[in-house]
C-alpha positions, 0 to 999 in steps of 0.5 A, a space after each residue: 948424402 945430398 946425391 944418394 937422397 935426389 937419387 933416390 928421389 929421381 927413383 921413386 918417381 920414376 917409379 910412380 910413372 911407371 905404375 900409373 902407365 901400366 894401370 892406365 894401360 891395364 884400364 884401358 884394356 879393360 874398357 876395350 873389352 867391354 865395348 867389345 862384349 856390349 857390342 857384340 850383344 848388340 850384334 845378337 839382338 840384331 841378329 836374334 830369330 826364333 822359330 816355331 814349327 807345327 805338325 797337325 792333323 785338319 778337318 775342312 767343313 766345305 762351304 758351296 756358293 753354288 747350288 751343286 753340293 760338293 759331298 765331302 769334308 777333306 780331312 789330312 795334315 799339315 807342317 809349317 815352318 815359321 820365323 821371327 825376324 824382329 824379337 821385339 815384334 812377336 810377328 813369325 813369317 812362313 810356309 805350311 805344306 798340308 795334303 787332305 784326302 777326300 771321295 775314296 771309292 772302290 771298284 771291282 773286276 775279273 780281267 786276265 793277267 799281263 804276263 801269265 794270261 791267268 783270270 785274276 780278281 782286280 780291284 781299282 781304289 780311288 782316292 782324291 786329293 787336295 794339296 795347299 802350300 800357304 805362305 803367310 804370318 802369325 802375329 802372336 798377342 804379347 800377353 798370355 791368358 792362363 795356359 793360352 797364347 793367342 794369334 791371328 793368321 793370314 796367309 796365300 794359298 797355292 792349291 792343286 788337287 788330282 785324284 790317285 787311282 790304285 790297280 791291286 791284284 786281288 788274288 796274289 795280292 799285289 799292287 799292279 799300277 797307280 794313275 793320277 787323273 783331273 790334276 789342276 790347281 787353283 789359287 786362294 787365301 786363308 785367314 783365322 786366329 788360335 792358339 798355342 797350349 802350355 802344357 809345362 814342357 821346354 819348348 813343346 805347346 799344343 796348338 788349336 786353330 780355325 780357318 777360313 779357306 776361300 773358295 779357289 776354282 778347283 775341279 773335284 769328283 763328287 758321288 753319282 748316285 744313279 750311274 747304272 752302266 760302270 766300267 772303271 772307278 771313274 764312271 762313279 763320279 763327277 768331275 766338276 768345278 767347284 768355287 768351293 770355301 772350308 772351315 778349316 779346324 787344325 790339332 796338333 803340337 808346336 816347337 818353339 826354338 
């Protein structure tokens, strides 16, 4: 009897061990498992951006430091594509592509077809434009104020301007040929606050900003307004440099991801 009660005994310790052993074991995975989930959303927060991109049509009010007026304010668009690198800063670096267009004229004429020989009525269309690439940041204000959200902006800016002139056959209608004349490019900056709207929607926000564009060394075509003798579109201008400043007011809508 004495045997069967130490046997029984020896049993029931071992299996004790055991069950400890296995709930050790069952904790510890368990531990490891949420070192591994705590460490990978260290790794998301450290890997965390967000975007904001931009689509909107501009208006640039020029400012002259010369005593020569240059005749025209540009109006276009632009898209821009920002980052931000650091959730806890609300800091977004980026680029905006933006064209405007300036100083369209048109000049007609009777000349002989190419390939029939046949009298047609042509008519050469000018048009000039100005390109930007800016590359610079957005610094947002932590705090809201109603529906808006406010931020200051600074960017480089890289300029080339060129005028298009279009070669239409009037009579049939058709385009003949495009030339690019006065292609030169200039460097510059720009720098102004907005703000993105809410506007209740997931992710969608107006946008409203102001900018001042320094004066970059572009050539531009300005109107001559005494021109008696005009052989081509060209003879209707001026082809000038300009050290030429704009107030740059943009409108349009942002995504936010």
């Amino acid at each position: 009897m004495r045997n069967v009660i130490m046997i029984l005994f020896v049993f029931c310790n071992f299996i004790s061990y055991s069950q400890e052993i296995v709930l050790d074991s069952i904790v510890e995975d368990s531990m490891d498992y949420y070192d591994d989930v705590i460490d990978s959303y260290d790794s998301v927060e450290q890997e965390y951006s967000g975007y904001i991109s931009f689509l909107s049509i501009q208006y640039k009010h020029n400012i002259v430091s010369t005593p020569v007026s240059f005749q025209y304010n540009p109006f276009g668009f632009d898209v821009g594509l920002y980052k931000q690198f650091n959730s806890d800063l609300p800091f977004f670096l980026g680029i905006t592509l933006s064209m405007d267009m300036y100083g369209s004229e048109s000049y007609q004429y009777y000349d002989y077809g190419f390939e029939d020989g046949y009298e047609y009525r042509f008519s050469d269309d000018f048009r000039g434009y100005i390109v930007n690439v800016d590359m610079g940041g957005k610094y947002f204000s932590k705090r809201s104020f109603w529906v808006f959200n406010p931020y200051i902006q600074l960017d480089l800016e890289y300029r080339y301007a060129f005028a298009a002139i279009n070669t239409v056959n009037l009579d049939l209608d058709e385009m003949i040929n495009t030339n690019y004349e006065g292609g030169n490019s200039g460097l510059g900056y720009a720098f102004g606050f907005g703000s993105l709207i809410d506007i209740n929607s997931d992710g969608l926000f107006l946008n409203f900003s102001i900018n001042y564009n320094s004066g970059g060394g572009l050539f531009l075509y300005n109107k001559k307004y005494d021109n008696d003798m005009i052989l081509s579109v060209l003879d209707n201008f001026d082809y000038k440099h300009f050290p030429i400043g704009f107030l740059t007011f943009k409108l349009g809508i942002s995504f936010s991801k």
